[in-house]
N, C-alpha and C positions, 0 to 999 in steps of 0.2 A: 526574471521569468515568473510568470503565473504561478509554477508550483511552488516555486523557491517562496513567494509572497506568504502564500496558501502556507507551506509550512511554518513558514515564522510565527504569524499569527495564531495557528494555530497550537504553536508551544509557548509562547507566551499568555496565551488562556487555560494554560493548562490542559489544553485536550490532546496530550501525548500521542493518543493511537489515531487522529486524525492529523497529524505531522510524520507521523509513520507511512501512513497512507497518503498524503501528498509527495513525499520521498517514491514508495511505489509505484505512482502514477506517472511521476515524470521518467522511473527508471524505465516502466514499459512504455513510453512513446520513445523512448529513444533504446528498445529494444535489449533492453538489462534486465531480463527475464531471474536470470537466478540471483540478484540483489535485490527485485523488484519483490519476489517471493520471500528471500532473506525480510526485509522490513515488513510485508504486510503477517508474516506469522509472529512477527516481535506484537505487529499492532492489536493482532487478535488475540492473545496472551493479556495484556493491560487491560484494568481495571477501566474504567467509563465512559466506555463507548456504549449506546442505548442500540437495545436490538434490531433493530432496521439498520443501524452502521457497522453491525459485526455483521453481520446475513451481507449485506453489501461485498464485508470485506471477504469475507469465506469464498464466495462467486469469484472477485477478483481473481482469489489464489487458487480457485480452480480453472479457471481460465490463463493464467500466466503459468501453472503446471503442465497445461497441454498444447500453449505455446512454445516451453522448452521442451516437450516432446519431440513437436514440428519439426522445432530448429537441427534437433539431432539425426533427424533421417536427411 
């Protein structure tokens, strides 16, 4: 799968919180809201990621916050 790819690659260059966040992204298309938010606040905690991919990822996790809002009502 595309994310699975996306992650590998991505931790084998060492860019940890962008494999974080391809974890995320596959967990919200297949709608794993509270793992998808588990990983992207591990990714935003890690050191180097450039400001536009944390701002990126903070949106994410506000969005998959109020997606598990949703799901609860």
């Amino acid at each position: 799968e595309t994310f699975e790819v996306k992650q590998e690659v991505a931790r084998l260059l060492g860019y940890t919180s962008l494999a974080y966040r391809a974890v995320a992204e596959r967990n919200i298309r297949t709608g794993q809201y509270k793992s998808a938010a588990i990983q992207l606040r591990q990714a935003i905690k890690l050191p180097g990621a450039n400001a536009i991919e944390l701002q990126e990822m903070q949106q994410m996790l506000k969005q998959v916050e109020k997606f598990q809002r949703l799901a609860r009502k």
